[in-house]
C-alpha positions in Angstrom: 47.9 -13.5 8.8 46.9 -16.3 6.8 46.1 -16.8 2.9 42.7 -17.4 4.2 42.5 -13.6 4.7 42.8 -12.9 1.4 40.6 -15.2 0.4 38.1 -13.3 2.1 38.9 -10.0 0.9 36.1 -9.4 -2.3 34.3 -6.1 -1.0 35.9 -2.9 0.0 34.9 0.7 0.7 33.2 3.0 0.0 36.3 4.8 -1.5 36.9 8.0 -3.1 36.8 7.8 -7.1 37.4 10.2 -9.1 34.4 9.1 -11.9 31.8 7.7 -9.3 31.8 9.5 -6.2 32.0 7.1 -2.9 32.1 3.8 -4.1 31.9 0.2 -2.7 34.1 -2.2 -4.9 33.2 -5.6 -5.5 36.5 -7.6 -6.7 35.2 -10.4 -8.9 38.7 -12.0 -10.2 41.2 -13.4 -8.2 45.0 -11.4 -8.4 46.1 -11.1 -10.8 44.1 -12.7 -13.7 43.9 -10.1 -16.6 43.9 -10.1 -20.8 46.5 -7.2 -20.7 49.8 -6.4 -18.9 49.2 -3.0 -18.7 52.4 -1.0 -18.3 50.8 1.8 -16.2 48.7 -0.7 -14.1 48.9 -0.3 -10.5 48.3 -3.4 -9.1 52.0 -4.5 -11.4 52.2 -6.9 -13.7 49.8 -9.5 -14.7 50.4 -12.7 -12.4 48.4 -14.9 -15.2 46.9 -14.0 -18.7 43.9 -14.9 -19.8 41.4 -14.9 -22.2 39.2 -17.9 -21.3 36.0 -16.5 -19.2 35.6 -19.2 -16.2 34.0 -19.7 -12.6 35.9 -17.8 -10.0 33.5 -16.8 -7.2 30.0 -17.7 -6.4 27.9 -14.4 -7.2 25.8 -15.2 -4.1 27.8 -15.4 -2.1 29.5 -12.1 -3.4 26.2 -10.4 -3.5 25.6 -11.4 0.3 29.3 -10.0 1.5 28.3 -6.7 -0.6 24.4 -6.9 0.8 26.5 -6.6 4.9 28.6 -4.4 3.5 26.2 -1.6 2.2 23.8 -1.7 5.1 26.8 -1.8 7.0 27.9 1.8 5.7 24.1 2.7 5.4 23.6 2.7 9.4 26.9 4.7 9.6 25.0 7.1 7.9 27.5 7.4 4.8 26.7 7.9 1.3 27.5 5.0 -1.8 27.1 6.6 -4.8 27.8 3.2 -7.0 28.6 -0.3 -6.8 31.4 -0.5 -8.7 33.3 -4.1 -10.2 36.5 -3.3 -10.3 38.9 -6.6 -9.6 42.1 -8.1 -9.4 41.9 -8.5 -13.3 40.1 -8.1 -15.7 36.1 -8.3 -15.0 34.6 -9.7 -17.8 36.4 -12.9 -17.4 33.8 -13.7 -15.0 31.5 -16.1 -16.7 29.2 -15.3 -13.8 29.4 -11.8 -14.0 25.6 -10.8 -15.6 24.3 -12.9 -13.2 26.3 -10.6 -10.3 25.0 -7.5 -11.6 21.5 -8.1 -11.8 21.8 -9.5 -8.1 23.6 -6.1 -7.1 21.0 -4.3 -9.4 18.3 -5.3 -6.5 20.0 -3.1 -3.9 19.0 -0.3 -6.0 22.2 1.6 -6.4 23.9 2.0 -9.7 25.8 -0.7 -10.6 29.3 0.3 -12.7 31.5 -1.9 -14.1 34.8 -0.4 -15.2 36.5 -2.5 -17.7 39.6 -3.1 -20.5 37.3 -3.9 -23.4 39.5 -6.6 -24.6 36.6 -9.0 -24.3 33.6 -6.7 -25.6 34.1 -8.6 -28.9 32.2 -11.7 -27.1 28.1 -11.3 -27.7 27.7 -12.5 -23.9 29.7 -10.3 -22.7 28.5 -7.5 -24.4 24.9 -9.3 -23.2 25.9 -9.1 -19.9 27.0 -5.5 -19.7 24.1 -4.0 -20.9 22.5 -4.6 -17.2 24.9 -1.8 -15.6 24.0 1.3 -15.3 27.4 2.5 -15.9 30.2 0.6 -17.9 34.1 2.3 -18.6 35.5 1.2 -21.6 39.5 1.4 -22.1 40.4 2.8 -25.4 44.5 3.9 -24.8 45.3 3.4 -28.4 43.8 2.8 -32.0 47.1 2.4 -33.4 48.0 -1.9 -33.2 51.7 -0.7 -32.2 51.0 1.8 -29.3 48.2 -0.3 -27.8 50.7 -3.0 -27.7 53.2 -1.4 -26.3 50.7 0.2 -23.8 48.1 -2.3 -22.9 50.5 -5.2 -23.9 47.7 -7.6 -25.0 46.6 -11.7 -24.4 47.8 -12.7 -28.1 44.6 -13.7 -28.7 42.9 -10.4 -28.6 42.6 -8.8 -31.4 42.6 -5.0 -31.3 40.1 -4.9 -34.7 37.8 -7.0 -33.2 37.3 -4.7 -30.4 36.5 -1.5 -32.2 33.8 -3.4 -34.1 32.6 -4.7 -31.0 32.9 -1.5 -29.2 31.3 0.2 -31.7 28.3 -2.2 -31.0 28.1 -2.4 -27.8 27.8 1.9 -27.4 24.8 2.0 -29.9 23.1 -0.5 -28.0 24.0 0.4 -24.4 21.2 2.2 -22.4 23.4 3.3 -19.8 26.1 5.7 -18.9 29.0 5.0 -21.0 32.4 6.7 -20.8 36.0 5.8 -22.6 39.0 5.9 -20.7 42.5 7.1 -22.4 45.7 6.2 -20.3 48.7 8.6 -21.8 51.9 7.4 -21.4 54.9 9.9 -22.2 56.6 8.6 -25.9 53.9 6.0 -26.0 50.3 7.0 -27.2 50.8 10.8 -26.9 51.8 12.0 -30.0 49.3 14.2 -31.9 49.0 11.5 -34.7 48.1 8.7 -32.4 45.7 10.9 -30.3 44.1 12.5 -33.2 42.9 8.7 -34.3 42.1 7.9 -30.8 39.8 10.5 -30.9 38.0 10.1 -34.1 37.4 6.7 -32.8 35.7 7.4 -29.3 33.7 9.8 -31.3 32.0 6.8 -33.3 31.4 5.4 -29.4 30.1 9.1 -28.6 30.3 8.3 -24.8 29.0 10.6 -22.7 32.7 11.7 -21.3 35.9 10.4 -22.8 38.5 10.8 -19.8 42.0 11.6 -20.1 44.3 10.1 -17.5 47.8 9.7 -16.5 49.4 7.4 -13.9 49.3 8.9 -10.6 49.9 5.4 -9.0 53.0 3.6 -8.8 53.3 1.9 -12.3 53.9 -1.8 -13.4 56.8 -0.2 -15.3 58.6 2.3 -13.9 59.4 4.1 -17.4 55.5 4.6 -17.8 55.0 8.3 -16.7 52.9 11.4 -17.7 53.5 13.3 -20.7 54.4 16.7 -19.4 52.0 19.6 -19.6 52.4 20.7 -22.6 51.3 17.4 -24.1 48.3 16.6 -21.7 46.9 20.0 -22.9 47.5 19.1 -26.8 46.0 15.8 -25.9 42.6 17.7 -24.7 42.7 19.9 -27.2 42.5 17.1 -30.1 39.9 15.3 -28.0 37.9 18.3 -27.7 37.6 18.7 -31.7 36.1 15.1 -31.9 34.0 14.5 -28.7 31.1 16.2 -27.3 32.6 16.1 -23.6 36.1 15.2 -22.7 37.3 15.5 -19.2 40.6 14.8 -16.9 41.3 12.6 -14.9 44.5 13.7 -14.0 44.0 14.4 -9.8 44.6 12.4 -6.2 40.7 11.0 -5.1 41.5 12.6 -1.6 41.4 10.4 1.7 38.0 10.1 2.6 38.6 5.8 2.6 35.9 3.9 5.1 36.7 1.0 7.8 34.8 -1.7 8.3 36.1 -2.4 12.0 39.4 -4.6 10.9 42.0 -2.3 10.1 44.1 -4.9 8.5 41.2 -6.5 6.4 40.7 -2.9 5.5 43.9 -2.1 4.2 44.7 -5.6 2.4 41.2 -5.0 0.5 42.0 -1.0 -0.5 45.3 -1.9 -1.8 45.1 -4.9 -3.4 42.9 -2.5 -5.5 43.5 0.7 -5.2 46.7 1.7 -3.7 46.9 4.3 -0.6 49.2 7.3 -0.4 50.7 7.7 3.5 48.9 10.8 3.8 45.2 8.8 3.3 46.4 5.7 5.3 47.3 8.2 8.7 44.0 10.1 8.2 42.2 6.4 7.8 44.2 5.9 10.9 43.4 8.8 13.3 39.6 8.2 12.1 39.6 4.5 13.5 42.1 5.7 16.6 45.3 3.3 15.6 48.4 4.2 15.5 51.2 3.1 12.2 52.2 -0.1 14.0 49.7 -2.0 12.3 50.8 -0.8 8.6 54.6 -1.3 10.1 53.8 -4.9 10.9 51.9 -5.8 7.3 55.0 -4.4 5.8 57.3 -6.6 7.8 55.0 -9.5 6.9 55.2 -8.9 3.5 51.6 -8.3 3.1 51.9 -4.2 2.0 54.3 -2.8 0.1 56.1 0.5 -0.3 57.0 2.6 -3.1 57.7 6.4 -4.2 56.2 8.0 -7.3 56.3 11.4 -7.9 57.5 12.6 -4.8 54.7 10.7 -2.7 54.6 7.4 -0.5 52.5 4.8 -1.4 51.3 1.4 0.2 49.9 -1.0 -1.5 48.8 -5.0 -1.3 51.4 -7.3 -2.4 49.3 -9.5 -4.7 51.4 -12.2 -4.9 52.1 -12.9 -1.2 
């Protein structure tokens, strides 16, 4: 295995998502190149912070590798719900990234982009968005001390900024636009920081505000799940506020796609979207390949392994 390989890896799925059904994912951002250092995020912490939108990939030729992918799936007579940008990093630091959607827009399958919102404060941006059909916008804290000691923010964004901006972009948004609320046990779960976090997604007045906890491996291993009793008072206080609030608190399931290479296959899940050992041997025994293959990317360095709660999972060393 080469760097090349990951080079290559921009397009993977469809995979199970809990929001969107079977979805193909179109990673726009090299790893890791983000505005937060999340301290629930999946992927681990931020490689490089940014807040300067750039050239990272040529949309075309992105376009073309998701254009072979979904006719690809399409004559294996499975289902995409949505295209869905979800990268490396943070999304919006595309500079190209309207340009991407409105070529994925001609494939005629919803088009979601599922980002942090730090950059909504930028008009192009917010420009640029308007062309999904779907956009996710992260809203884990209104209070400036718990978002940064959740989301733990580029220090040029400016929590203020985005609630204006936020604000903005949902009144003028034609789509279907959700909030997404990370809760992090001692963190943003306390009734007086949800209760603003609520009255503040019900300005937005998405169509669902989601509540979710980690149920992947976490940058920081302190970052778990409030327990039960908290995830319910957390719905409840939602619930007074907002039309619609749902959880997002269960495993996708298995039902992951190959493409023929089952090593570009699980490099490109992973580096995204990490795989419990239960979905990677179903994967398996659907594409008839035994564990020698995952055994060897973990010997390479390539995958990695880690427990959380109870489970195995594998995911894509990003910095390898």
């Amino acid at each position: 295995m080469t760097s090349n390989l990951s080079d290559r890896i921009k397009v993977f799925g469809p995979v199970p998502s809990r929001r969107l059904g079977r979805s193909i994912g179109i990673n726009n951002i090299p790893p890791k190149i983000c505005s937060y250092a999340c301290v629930y995020c999946q992927l681990g912490r931020a490689i490089k912070m940014s807040t300067n939108r750039q050239i990272f990939y040529d949309p075309d030729d992105l376009f073309a590798e998701v254009k072979m992918r979904v006719e690809n799936v399409r004559n294996n007579g499975e289902k995409i719900d949505y295209l869905t940008i979800v990268p490396d990093g943070e999304p919006t630091l595309d500079i190209n990234l309207g340009r991407l959607i409105a070529l994925l827009k001609s494939l005629n399958i919803p088009v979601a982009v599922i980002t942090n919102t730090s950059l909504i404060d930028s008009p192009d941006v917010r420009s640029e968005l308007y062309g999904a059909d779907w956009v996710s916008l992260k809203i884990d804290a209104v209070s400036d001390s718990s978002w940064k000691k959740i989301d733990r923010p580029h220090q040029n964004v400016r929590l203020d900024k985005i609630h204006r901006a936020a604000t903005i972009f949902a009144k003028q948004f034609a789509g279907q636009l959700v909030t997404e609320t990370m809760l992090i046990k001692g963190v943003n779960d306390s009734a007086e920081d949800l209760l603003k976090t609520a009255k503040f997604i019900d300005q937005i007045n998405p169509t669902i505000a989601y509540l979710a906890i980690p149920t992947r491996p976490p940058a920081e291993k302190w970052a778990l799940a409030p327990n039960e009793a908290k995830i319910n008072q957390a719905y409840q206080i939602f619930s007074q506020h907002v039309d619609k609030v749902e959880y997002l608190i269960g495993y996708e399931g298995n039902e992951f796609s190959s493409r023929g290479n089952v090593v570009e296959d699980i490099l490109s899940i992973t580096a995204v979207h990490p795989m419990r050992e239960d979905a990677i041997l179903e994967y398996l025994s659907n594409v008839d390949t035994d564990f020698s293959a995952i055994d060897e990317m973990v010997r390479s360095g390539w995958l990695m392994v880690t427990e959380y709660c109870g489970k195995r999972f594998y995911l894509r060393n990003l910095k390898k």
